[in-house]
N, C-alpha and C positions, 0 to 999 in steps of 0.2 A: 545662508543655508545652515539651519543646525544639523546634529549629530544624527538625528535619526534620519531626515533623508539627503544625506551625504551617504548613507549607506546602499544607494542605489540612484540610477540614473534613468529618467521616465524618458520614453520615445517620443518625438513630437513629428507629424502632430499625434493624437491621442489615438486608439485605434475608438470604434464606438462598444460601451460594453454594458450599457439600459437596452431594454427591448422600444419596441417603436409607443407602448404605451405608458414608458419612462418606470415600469417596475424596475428593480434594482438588480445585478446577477448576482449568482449564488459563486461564491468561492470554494473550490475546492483544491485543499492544498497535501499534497504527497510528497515527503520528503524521505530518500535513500538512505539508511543509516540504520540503528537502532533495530527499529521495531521495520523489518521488511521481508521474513519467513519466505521463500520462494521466492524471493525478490518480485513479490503481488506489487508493490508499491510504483518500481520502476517498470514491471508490464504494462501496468495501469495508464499510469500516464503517459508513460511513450505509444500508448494505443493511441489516448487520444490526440496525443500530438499527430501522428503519421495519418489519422482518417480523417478528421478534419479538420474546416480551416481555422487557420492559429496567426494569429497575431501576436508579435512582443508588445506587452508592456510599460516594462520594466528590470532591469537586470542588477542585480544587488552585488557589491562588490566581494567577491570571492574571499580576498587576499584579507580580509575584514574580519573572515569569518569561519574557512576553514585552518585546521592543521594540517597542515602538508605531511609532516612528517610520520604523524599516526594514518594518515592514508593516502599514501603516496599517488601521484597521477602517473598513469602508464606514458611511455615513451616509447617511440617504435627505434629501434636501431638495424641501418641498414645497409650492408657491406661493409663501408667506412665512413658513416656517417649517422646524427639523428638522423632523421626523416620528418617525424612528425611528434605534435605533445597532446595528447586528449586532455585540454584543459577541463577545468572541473566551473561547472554552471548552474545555476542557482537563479531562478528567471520567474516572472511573474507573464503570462499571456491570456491574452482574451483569444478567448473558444466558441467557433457557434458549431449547437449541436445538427442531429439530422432536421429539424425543421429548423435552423436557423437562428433559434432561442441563445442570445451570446451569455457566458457563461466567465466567471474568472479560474486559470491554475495556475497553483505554483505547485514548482518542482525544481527537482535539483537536490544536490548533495545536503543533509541536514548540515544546519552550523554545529563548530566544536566548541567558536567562540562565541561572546556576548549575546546571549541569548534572553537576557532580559528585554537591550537594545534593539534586536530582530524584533522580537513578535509587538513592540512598541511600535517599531515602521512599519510592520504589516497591518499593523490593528489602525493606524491611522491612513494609509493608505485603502484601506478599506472602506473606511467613513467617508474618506475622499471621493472614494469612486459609487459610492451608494450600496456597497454589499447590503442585504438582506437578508444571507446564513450563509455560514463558511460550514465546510464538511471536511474531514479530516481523514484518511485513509492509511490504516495501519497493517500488517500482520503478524501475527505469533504463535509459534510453534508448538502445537498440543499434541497429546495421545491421543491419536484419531487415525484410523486406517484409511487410505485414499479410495477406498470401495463404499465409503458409505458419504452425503452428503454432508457439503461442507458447513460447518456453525461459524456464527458472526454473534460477535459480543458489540451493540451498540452504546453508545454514553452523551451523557450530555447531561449541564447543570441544569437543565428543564426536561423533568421526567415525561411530561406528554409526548419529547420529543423519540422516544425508546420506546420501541414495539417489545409489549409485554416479553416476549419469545423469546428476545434478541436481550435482555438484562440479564447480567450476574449477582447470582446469589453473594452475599457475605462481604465481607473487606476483603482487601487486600493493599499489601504496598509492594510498588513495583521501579523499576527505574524508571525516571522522568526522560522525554524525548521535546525537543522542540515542538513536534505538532500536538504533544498533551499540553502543554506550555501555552502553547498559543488558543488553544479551545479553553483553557482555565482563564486567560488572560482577558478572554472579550468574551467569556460570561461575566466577568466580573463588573466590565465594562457596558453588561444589559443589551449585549448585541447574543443574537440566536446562534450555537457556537455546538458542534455537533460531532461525532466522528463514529467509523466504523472498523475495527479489528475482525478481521476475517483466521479463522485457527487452519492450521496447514498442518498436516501427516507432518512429526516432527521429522521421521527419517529423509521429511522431501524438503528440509526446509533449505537446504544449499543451495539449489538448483530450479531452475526457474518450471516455475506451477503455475500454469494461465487460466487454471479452473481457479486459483485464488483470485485473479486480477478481474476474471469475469465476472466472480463472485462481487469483488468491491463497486464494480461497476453496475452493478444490478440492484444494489441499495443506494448507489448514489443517484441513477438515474429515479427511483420510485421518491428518494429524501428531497434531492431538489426538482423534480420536475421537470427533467431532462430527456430526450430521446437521444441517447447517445447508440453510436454502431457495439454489437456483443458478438455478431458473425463468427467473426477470424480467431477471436480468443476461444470462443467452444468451440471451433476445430482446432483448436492450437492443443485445445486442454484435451479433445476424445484424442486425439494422436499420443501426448504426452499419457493418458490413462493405456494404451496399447502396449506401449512403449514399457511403461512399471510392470503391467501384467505379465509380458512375454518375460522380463528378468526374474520374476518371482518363481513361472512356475517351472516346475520340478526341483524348486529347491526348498526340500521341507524345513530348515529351521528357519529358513525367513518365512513362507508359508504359515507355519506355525504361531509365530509373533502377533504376523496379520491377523489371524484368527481372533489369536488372544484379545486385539485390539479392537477386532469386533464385538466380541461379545462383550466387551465392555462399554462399547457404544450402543448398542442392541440393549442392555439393560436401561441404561441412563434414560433415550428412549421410552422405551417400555414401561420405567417406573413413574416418569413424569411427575417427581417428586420437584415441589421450589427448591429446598435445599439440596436438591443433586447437582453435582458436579461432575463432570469430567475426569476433572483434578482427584480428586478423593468419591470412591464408589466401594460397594460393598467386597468384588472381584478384585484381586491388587494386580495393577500391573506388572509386565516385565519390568526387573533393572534396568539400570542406568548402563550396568557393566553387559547383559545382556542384550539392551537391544544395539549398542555400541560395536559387542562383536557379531552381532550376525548381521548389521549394514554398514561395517566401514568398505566390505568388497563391494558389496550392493552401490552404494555411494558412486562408489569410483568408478563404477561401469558406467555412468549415466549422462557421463560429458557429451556424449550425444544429442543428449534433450536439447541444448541451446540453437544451434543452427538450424534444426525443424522449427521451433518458435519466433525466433527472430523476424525470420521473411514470411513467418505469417501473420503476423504485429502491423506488416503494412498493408497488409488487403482489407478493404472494405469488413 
């Protein structure tokens, strides 16, 4: 056995993950860590784990790959004793969508280590398995107010594969993530290697946003060819959209912000310039120091949102 798959253990027997005309599935991999704004990434694919059906694999050895100590796993402790340890997982499963179409994900905690070694097992398990395009599902926290539609920055080293719409203007350098890693690594390798960043209201980016996770799931399904279930997540997201409104109103200087945010979005819109940005527009946005103090209370009020979301994560 060498190094790269010793770093995970395949199920046998196989689960089946060609379709009956022996096409090859599309891999889509989500990984929690880094780039996950709203936590869109871990919405995402625990949707699709909880709607339908899922098969392991393969499960890649954790202890290989995470740091414990930069992120520690929760433990329950109870009266006089543990109770329980939410081990940390990192798993490869075949998916069939709503017609049945099987489909590959991986998810799980991103590695801290050896990430060269990772996306070298993934990239050949891939080949193994007949992938055909992997898609890659990120999010990042922009100035955007949660009232106006959400943007997605798509990429990929084959521009045909990027809706004009969906490209950014200009360079940029940004920190590297295992799932840019692995989309860099098998283009390089001449396999069709794709991903989508979805921008999330920065002030929402703590707390979990299922208009982002809808949003990822609505490019992935049109990229690969998918009917996957969106139901439960747009109620999950018009709840959670109620939920910010009712906190905001009557309170004019977050009120105010929002606005700001708008018309900032409203312009960018409106001027439908290539070289517009977000980032940099004619209108400057709030500080850093300002929008900081008028939503750390906002922030804190909002621990509510998880437990509306969760139990709707599981419904069709």
């Amino acid at each position: 056995m060498d190094a790269k798959s010793s770093m995970y253990e395949l199920e046998f027997p196989a689960p089946q993950t060609s379709s009956g005309d022996g096409v090859g599935p599309v891999l889509v991999h989500g990984l929690e860590g880094f780039s996950d704004a709203g936590h869109a990434v871990r919405l995402a694919t625990q949707h699709l784990r909880d709607t339908l059906e899922t098969e392991l694999v393969a499960s890649f050895d954790v202890d290989e790959l995470i740091d414990y100590r930069s992120r520690r796993p929760t433990m329950t402790f109870k009266a006089d004793h543990f109770s329980d340890y939410d081990a940390p997982e990192l798993n490869l499963y075949a998916v069939k969508d709503n017609a049945g179409v099987p489909f590959l994900l991986l998810s799980g905690l991103e590695p801290d280590l050896r990430w060269e070694k990772f996306t070298t097992a993934v990239r050949l398990l891939a080949e193994q398995l007949g992938v055909r395009r992997t898609i890659g599902l990120g999010s990042i926290p922009m100035a955007i107010p949660h009232t106006r539609p959400l943007g997605v920055t798509a990429h990929s080293s084959d521009k045909s594969m990027v809706p004009s719409d969906q490209s950014w203007s200009g360079e940029l350098q940004v920190p590297g993530s295992v799932s840019s890693l692995l989309e860099f690594r098998l283009a390089q390798h001449g396999h069709d290697s794709m991903g989508f960043s979805v921008h999330v209201p920065h002030y929402l980016a703590q707390t979990d946003y299922p208009a982002a996770a809808e949003t990822l799931l609505e490019n992935v399904s049109e990229a690969g060819d998918l009917d996957l279930p969106l139901a439960a997540l747009g109620q999950a997201a018009a709840r959670v959209r109620e939920q910010v409104d009712e906190h905001i109103t009557g309170n004019e200087e977050v009120q105010s912000v929002v606005h700001a945010l708008e018309r900032q979005y409203d312009t960018y819109v409106a001027a439908q310039e290539q070289q517009s940005t977000l980032l940099a527009g004619d209108e400057p946005l709030p500080s850093g120091d300002e929008l900081g103090a008028e939503f750390e209370r906002f922030l804190a009020e909002q621990s509510g949102f998880d437990s509306d979301t969760d139990d709707t994560d599981r419904e069709n």
